[in-house]
C-alpha positions in Angstrom: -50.3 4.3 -101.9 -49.3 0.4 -102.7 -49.2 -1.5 -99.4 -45.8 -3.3 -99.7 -44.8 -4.6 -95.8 -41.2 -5.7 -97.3 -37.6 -5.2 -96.0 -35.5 -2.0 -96.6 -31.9 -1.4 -95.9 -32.1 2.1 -94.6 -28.8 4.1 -93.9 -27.8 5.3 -91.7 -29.4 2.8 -89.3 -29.5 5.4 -87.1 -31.3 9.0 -86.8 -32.9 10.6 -89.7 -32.7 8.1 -93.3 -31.5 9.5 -96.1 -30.8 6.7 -98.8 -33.5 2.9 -98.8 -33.1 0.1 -100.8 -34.9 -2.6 -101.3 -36.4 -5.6 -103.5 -39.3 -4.7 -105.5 -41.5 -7.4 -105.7 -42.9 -7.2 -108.9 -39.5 -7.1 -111.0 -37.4 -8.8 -108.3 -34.6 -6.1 -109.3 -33.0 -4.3 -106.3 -34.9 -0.3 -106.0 -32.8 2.6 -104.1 -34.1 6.2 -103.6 -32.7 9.2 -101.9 -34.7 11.2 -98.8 -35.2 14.5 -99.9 -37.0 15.4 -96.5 -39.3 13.9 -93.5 -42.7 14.7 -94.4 -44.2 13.1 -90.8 -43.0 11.0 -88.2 -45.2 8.8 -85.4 -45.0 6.3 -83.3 -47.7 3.1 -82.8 -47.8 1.6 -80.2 -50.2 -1.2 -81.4 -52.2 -3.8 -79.1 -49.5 -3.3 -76.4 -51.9 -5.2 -74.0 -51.2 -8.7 -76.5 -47.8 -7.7 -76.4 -47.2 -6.3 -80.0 -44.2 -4.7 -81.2 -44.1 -0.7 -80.5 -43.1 1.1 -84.2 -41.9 4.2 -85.5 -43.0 5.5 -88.5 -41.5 8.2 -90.8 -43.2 9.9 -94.1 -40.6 10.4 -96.2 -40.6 12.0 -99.4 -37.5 11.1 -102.3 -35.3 13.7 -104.4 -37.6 11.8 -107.6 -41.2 13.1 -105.8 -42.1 9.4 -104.4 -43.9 8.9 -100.9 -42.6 6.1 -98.7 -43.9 5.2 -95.5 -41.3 3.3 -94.0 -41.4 1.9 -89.9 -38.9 0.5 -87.6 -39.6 -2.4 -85.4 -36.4 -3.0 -83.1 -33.6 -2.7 -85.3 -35.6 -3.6 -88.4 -36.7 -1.5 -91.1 -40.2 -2.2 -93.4 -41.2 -0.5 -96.2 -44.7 0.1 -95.7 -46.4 1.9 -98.4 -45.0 3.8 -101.8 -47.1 6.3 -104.0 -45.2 6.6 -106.9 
């Protein structure tokens, strides 16, 4: 899996994803892929004692066969990783 760490529109914005789009960085043209299904789900709660960020993380697997790891940080969504 390519480690990305980049913005993603996810909708809906709330509950279980089922469309992302984002920028790819290597073309700079706009990406968007369908969730097919939740392949895991977790939740890091990082180096709470410096006062990081808690995250939740989701697994996700797309109608074309591509794993994304995506997380939410407070109302923002990161594209993580993507196997393609």
């Amino acid at each position: 899996m390519r480690r990305l760490m980049i913005p993603v529109d996810v909708s809906p914005a709330q509950g279980t994803p089922r469309s992302l789009r984002w920028l790819d960085v290597a073309t700079g043209r706009p990406r968007s892929a369908r969730v097919a299904r939740v392949l895991d789900d977790w939740d890091y709660a990082g180096r709470w004692w410096e006062g990081e960020v808690r995250r939740h993380y989701l697994l996700l697997e797309t109608d074309a066969g591509t794993t994304l790891e995506v997380f939410r940080e407070g109302n923002d969504w990161c594209l993580s990783r993507l196997s393609d």
